[in-house]
C-alpha positions as CSV (number, residue, x, y, z in Angstrom):
1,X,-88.4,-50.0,-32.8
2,X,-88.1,-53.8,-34.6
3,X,-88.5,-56.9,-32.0
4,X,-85.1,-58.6,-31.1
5,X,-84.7,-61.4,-34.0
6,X,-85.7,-65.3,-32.9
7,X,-82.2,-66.3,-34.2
8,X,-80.1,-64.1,-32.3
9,X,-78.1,-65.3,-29.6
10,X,-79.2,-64.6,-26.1
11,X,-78.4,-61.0,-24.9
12,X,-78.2,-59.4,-28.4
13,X,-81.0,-56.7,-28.4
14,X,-80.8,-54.2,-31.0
15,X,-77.2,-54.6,-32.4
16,X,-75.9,-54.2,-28.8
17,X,-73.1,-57.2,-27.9
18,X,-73.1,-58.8,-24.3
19,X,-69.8,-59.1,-22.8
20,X,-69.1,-61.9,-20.6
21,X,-70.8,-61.9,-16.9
22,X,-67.2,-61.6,-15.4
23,X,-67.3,-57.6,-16.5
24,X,-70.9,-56.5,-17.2
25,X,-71.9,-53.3,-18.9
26,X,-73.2,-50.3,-16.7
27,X,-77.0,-50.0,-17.3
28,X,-78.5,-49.5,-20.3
29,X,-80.4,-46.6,-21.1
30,X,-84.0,-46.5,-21.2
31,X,-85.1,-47.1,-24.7
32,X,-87.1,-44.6,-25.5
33,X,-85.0,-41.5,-25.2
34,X,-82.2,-40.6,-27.6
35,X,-78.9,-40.9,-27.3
36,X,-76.8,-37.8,-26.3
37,X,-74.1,-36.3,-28.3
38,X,-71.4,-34.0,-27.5
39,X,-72.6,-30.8,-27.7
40,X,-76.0,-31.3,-27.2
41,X,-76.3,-30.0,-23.7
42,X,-76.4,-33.7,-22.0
43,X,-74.2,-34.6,-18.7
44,X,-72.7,-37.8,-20.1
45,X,-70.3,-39.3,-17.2
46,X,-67.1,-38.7,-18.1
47,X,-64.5,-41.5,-19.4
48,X,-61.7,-41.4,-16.9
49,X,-64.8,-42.6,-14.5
50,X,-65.5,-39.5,-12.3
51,X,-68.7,-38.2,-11.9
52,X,-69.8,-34.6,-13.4
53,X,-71.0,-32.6,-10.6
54,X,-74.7,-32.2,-9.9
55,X,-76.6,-28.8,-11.1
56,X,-75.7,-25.7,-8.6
57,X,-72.8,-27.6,-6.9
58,X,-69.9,-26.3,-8.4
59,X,-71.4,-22.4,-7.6
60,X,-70.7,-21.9,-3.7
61,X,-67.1,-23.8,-4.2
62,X,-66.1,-21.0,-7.2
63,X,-68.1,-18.4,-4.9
64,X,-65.5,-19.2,-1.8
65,X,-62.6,-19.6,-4.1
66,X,-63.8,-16.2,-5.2
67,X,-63.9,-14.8,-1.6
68,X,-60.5,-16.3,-0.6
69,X,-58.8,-14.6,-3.8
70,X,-60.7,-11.3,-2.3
71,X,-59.5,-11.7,1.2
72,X,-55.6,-12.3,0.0
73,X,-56.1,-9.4,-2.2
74,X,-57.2,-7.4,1.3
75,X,-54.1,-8.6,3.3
76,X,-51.7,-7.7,0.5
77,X,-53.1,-4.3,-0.2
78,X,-51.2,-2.9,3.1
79,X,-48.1,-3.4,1.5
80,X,-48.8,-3.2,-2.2
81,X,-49.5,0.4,-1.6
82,X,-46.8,1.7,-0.6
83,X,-44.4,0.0,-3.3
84,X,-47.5,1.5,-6.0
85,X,-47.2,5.4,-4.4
86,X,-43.6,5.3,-3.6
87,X,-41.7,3.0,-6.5
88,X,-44.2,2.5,-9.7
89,X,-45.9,6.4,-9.3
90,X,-42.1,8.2,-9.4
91,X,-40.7,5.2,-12.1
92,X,-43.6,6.2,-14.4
93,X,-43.5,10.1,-13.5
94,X,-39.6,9.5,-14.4
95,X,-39.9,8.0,-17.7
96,X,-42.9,10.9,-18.6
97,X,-40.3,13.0,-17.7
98,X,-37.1,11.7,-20.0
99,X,-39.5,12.2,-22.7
100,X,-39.7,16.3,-22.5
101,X,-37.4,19.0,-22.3
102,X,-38.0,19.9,-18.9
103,X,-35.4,22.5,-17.1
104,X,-35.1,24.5,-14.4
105,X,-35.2,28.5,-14.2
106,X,-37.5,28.2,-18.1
107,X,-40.2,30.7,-18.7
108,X,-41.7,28.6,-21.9
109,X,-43.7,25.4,-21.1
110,X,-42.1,22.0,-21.1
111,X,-42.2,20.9,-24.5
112,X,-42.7,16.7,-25.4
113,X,-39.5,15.3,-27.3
114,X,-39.9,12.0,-27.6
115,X,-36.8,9.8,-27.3
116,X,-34.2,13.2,-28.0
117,X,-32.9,12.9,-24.9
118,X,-32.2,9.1,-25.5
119,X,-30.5,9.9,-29.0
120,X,-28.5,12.5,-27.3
121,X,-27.2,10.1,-24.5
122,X,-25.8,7.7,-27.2
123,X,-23.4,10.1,-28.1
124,X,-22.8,11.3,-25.2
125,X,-19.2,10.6,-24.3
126,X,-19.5,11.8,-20.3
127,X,-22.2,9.8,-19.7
128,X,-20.4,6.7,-21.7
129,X,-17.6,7.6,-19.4
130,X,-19.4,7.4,-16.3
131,X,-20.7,4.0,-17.4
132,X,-17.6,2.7,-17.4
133,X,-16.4,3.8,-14.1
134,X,-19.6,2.6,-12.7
135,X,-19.3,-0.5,-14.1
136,X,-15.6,-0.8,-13.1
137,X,-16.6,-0.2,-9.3
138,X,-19.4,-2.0,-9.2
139,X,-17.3,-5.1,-10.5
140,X,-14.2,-4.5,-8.5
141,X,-16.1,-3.3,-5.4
142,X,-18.7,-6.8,-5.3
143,X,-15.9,-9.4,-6.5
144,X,-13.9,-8.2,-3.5
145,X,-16.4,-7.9,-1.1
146,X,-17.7,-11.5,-1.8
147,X,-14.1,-13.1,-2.1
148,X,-13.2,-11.2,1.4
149,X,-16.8,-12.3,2.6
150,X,-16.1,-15.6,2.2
151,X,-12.8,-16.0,4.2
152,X,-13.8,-14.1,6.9
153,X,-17.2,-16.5,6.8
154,X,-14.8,-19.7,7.0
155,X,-12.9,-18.1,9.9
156,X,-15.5,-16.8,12.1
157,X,-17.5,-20.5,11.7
158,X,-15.0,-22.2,13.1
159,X,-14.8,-23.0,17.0
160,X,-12.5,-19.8,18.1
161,X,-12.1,-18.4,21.4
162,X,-14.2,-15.3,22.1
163,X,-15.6,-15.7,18.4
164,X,-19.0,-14.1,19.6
165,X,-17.1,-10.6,20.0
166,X,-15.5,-11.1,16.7
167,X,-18.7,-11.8,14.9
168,X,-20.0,-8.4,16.3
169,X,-16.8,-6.3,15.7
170,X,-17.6,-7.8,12.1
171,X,-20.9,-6.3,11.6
172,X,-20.1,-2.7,12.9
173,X,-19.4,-1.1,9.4
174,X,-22.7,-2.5,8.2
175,X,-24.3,-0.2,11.1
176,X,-22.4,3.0,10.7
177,X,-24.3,5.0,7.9
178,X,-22.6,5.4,4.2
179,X,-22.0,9.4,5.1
180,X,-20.4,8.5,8.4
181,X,-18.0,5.7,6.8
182,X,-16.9,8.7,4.1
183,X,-16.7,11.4,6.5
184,X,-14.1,8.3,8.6
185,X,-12.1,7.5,5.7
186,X,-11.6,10.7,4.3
187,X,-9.8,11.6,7.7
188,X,-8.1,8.2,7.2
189,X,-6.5,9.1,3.7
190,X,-5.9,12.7,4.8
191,X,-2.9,13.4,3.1
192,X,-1.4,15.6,5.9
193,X,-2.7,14.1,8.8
194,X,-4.2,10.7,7.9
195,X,-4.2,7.7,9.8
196,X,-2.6,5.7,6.4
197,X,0.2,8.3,5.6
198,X,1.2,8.6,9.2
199,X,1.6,4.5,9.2
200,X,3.1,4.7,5.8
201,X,5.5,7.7,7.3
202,X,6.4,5.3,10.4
203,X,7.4,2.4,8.4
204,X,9.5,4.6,6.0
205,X,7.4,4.0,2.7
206,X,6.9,7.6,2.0
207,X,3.5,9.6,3.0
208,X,1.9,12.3,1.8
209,X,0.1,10.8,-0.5
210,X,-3.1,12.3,-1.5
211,X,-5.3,9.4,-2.0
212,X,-8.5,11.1,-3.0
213,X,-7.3,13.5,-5.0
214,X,-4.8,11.3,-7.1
215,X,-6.0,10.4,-10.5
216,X,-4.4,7.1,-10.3
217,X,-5.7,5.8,-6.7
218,X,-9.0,8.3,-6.3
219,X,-11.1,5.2,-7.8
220,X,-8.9,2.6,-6.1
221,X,-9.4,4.1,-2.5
222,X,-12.9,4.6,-3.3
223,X,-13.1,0.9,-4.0
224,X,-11.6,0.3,-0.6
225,X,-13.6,2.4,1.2
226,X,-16.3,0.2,-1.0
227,X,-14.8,-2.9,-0.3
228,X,-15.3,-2.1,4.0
229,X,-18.9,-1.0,4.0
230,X,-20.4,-3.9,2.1
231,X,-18.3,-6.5,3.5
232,X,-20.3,-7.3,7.0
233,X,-23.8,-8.1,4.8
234,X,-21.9,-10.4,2.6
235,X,-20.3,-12.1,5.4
236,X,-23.8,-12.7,7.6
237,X,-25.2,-14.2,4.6
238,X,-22.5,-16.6,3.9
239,X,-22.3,-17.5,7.4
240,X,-25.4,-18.2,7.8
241,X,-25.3,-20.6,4.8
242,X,-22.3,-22.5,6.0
243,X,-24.0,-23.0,9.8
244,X,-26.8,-24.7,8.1
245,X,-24.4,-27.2,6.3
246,X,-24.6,-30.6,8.2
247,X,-21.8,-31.8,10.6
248,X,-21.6,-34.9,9.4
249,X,-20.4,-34.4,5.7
250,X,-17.8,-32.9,7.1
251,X,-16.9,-35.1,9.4
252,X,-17.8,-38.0,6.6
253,X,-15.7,-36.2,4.6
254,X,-12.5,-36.1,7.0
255,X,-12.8,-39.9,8.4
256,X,-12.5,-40.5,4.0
257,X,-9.2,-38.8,3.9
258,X,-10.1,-35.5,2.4
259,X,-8.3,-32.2,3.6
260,X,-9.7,-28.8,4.2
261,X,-9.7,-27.7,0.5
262,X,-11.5,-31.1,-0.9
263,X,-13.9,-30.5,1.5
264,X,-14.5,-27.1,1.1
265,X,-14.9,-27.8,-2.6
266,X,-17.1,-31.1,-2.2
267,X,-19.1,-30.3,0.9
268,X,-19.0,-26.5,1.5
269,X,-19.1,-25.3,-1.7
270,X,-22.5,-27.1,-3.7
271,X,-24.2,-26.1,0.2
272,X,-23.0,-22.6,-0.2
273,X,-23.2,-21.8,-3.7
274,X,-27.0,-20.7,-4.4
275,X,-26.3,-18.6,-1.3
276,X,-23.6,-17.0,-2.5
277,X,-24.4,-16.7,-6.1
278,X,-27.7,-15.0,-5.3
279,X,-25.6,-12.4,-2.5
280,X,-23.0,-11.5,-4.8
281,X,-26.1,-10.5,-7.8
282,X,-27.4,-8.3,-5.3
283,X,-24.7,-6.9,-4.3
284,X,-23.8,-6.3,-7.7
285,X,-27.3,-4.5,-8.4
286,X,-26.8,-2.3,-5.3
287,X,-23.5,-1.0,-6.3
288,X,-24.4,-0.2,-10.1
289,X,-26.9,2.2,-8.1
290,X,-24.5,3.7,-5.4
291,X,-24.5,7.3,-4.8
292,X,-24.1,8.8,-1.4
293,X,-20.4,6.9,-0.1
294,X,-18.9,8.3,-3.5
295,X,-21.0,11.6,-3.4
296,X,-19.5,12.4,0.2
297,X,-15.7,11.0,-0.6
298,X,-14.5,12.4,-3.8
299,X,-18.2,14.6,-5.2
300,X,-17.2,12.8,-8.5
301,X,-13.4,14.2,-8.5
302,X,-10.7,14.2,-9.5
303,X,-11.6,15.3,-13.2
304,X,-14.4,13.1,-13.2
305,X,-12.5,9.8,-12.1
306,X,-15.1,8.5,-9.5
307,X,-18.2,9.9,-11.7
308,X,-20.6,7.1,-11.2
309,X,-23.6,7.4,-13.4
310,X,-26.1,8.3,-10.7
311,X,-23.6,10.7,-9.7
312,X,-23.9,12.3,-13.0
313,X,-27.2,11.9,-13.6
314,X,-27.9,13.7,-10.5
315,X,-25.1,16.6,-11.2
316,X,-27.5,16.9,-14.6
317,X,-30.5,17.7,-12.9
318,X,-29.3,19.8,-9.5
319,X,-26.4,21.3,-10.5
320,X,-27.7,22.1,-14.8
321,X,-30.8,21.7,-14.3
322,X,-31.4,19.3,-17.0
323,X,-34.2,17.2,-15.7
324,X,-35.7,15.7,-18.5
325,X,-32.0,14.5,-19.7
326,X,-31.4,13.1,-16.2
327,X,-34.5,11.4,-16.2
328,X,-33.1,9.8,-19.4
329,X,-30.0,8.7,-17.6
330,X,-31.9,7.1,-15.2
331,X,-34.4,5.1,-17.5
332,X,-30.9,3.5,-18.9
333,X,-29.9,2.9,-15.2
334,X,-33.0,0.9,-14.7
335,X,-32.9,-0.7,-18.1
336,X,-29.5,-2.1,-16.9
337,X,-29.8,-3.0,-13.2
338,X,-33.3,-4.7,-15.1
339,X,-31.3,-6.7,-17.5
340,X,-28.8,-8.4,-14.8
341,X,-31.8,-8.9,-12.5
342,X,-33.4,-10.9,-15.5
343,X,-30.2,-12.6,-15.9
344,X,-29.8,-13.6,-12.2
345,X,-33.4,-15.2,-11.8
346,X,-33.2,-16.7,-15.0
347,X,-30.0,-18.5,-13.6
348,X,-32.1,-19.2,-10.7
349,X,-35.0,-20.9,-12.5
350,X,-32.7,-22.9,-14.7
351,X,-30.9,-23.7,-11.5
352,X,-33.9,-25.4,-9.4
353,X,-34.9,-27.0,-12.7
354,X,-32.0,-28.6,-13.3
């Protein structure tokens, strides 16, 4: 190491230049060691001006980290299980299954067919069929049930006279059970003795009509029947959404000059909307997979004209005996039901990002 040069200015050592007092340098390093490079396995302080952690310190803070991820793993096993035994076990067993030819009352083993059963669902025109029925109620049955939902939601907020009682006569078809609501309506559209042809009879509009059994109103009463059943959950929701919208923008609102329809469109509405939006998805999703209220009304009839696809898919394995092709049908459910559920929560997410 040279000796600082005579003519150098004071506090030039070694090539090194001396800022001002006012913002020294940190210290120096001692002069006989090297300097460190990246890579080299030196703890040089980082630049934003934090300090590297010591040797062994950052060890019991990733070992409690680790323990903590262990003991939320512990509380959510409880319920992880059951969804893993009861919902991903039978989905994979099901979609093993729409891969072989497996039938009932067969001596020979179950054979693996890849996608057959898939290639013979595309052209199969009852199953097409029943897709578009199913989609036809499931549209028809959700858009009324949240249009209706709504109204009677507006209604039952405001400041009525015994409106406790009607809030609970509102929510008694959501406790009856879908086979007792089909076993009640199909006494109601009874064609000899039904409550609705009686009425009709009274009022001298005719009667007789057989509702169910009409290949022009079986899906349209079915809809109904639908429509009455889903209604009360629809209708909680949304009430609860509007009894969490502050009094004062409406009030605000009203003292500016605005009537009941500018309010409900520039209060109610943007409070209610992500409430409603994510209800009538759901609802949607449950009534692409309905079964039992159709399965006890009309068993599919007349000539197929309430044939939802899980109705067919489960005539095709109890009734033919065609499990690996119902199995099929099911995979294509899910696919579906899959496909608007993607669709809602990416709404969702582009929602709260926006």
């Amino acid at each position: 190491m040279t000796e600082p040069d005579q003519d150098d200015p004071p506090g030039r050592e070694g090539g090194d230049v001396a800022l001002p007092a006012s913002n020294p340098l940190p210290p120096a390093r001692p002069r006989g060691g090297s300097r460190a490079h990246p890579g080299d396995g030196s703890h040089d302080h980082p630049r934003d001006g934090s300090r590297a952690p010591r040797d062994g310190s950052r060890a019991p803070r990733d070992g409690s980290r680790a323990l903590a991820d262990h003991g939320v793993w512990f509380l959510v096993l409880p319920a992880l299980v059951p969804v893993l035994l009861l919902s991903v076990g039978p989905l994979l067993y099901g979609i093993a299954l729409a891969l072989t030819d497996a039938q009932s009352g067969r001596t020979a083993a179950t054979r693996w067919v890849g996608v057959l059963n898939f290639q013979d669902l595309l052209h199969d025109r009852l199953f097409w069929e029943s897709f578009r029925i199913g989609l036809l109620w499931a549209v028809g049955v959700t858009a009324a049930q949240s249009l209706l939902a709504l109204g009677l939601a507006l209604l039952l907020d405001q400041d009525l006279r015994l409106r406790g009682l009607a809030r609970a006569f509102a929510i008694i078809p959501w406790a009856m059970p879908e086979v007792v609501v089909a076993v009640m309506w199909r006494l109601v559209y009874h064609p000899d003795a039904g409550v609705l042809n009686e009425t009709l009879r009274g009022l001298g509009l005719g009667g007789g009509t057989d509702w169910l059994g009409g290949l022009a109103t079986a899906l349209p009463a079915v809809i109904v029947v639908g429509v009455w059943a889903g209604m009360p959950q629809t209708t909680v929701a949304l009430l609860a959404g509007l009894q969490n919208t502050p009094r004062e923008l409406h009030e605000a609102a009203a003292l500016d000059g605005a009537g009941a329809w500018r309010r409900f469109r520039a209060v109610t509405w943007p409070a209610l909307r992500p409430i409603a939006l994510s209800v009538t998805a759901l609802n949607l999703i449950w009534n692409v997979n309905s079964f039992a209220l159709v399965y006890v009304l009309t068993n599919g009839g007349p000539g197929g004209r309430t044939r939802l696809p899980m109705l067919f898919a489960y005539e095709e394995a109890f009734r033919y005996g065609q499990f690996g092709y119902a199995a099929a049908m099911g995979c294509v459910m899910i696919a579906v039901v899959s496909v608007l559920l993607a669709v809602h929560l990416a709404g969702r997410l582009k929602g709260d990002d926006a």
